[in-house]
C-alpha positions as CSV (number, residue, x, y, z in Angstrom):
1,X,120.8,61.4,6.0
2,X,118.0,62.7,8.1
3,X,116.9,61.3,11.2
4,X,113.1,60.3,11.8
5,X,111.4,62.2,14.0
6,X,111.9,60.2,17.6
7,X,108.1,59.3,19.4
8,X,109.2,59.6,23.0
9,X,106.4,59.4,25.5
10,X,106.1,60.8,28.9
11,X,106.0,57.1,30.5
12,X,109.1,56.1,28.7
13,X,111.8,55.9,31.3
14,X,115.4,56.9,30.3
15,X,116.8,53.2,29.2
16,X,113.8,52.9,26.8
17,X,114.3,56.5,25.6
18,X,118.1,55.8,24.7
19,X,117.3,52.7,22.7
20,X,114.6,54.8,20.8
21,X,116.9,57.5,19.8
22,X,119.5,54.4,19.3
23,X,116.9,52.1,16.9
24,X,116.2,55.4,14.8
25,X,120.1,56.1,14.4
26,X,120.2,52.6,12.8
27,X,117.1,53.0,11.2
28,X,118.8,56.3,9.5
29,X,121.8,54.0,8.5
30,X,124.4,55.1,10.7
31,X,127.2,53.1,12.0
32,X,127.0,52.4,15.6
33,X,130.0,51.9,16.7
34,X,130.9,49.9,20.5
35,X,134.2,50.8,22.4
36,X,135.9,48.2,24.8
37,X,136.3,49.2,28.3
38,X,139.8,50.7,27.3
39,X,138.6,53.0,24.6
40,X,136.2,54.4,27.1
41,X,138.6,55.1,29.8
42,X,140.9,56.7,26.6
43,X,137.3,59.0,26.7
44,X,136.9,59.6,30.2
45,X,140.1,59.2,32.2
46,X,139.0,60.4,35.5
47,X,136.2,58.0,35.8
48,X,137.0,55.4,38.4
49,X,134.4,53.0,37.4
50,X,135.8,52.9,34.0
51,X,139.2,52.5,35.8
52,X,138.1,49.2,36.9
53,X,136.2,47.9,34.4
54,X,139.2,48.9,31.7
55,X,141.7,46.8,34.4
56,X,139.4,44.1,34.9
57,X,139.0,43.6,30.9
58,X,143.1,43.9,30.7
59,X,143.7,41.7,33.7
60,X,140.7,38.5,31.5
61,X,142.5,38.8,28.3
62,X,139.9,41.3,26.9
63,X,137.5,38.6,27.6
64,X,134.2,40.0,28.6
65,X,133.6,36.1,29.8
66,X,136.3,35.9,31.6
67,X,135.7,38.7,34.2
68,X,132.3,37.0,34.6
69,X,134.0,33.6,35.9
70,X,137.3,35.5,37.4
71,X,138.5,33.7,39.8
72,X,141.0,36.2,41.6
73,X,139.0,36.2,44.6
74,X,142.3,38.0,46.4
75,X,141.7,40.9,44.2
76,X,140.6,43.9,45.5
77,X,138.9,44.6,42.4
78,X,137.0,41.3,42.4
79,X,133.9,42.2,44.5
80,X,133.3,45.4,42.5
81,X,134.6,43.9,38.8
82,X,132.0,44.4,36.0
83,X,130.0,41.9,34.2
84,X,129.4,39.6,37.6
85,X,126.8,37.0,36.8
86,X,123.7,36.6,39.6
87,X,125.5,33.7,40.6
88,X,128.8,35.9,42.2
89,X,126.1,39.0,43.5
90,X,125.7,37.1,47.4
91,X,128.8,34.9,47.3
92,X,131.2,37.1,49.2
């Protein structure tokens, strides 16, 4: 199939950009398909921020939730583990 033509204007900033070129990949009817933290690292294994966020996932059951409400505080992953709700950002 053949993509629509993407409208990107020069005020869009890069977030809204990728959603437009995302929405029109949907709109053409292909599969969009999400990897877990894991799959990414499989992608990219020398990214350390993917390091932790595919640990943290392992570590909450593959929980997404969980990392959110981790309460391994002795970690020395905790303060920079993914997903943390406003409520963690200033408890430390």
């Amino acid at each position: 199939m053949k993509r629509k033509p993407i409208v990107v204007e020069k005020t869009m900033t890069p977030l809204e950009k990728a959603r437009a070129v995302r929405r029109a990949a949907k709109d053409a009817g292909e599969v969009i398909e999400r990897k877990n933290p894991v799959e990414k690292l499989r992608a990219k294994p020398k990214s350390l921020r993917l390091a932790v966020n595919a640990k943290c996932y392992d570590c909450a059951h593959f929980q997404k939730k969980e990392i959110t409400l981790c309460p391994a505080k002795g970690c020395p992953l905790w303060a920079v583990r993914p997903y943390q709700g406003k409520k963690y950002k200033n408890e430390e």
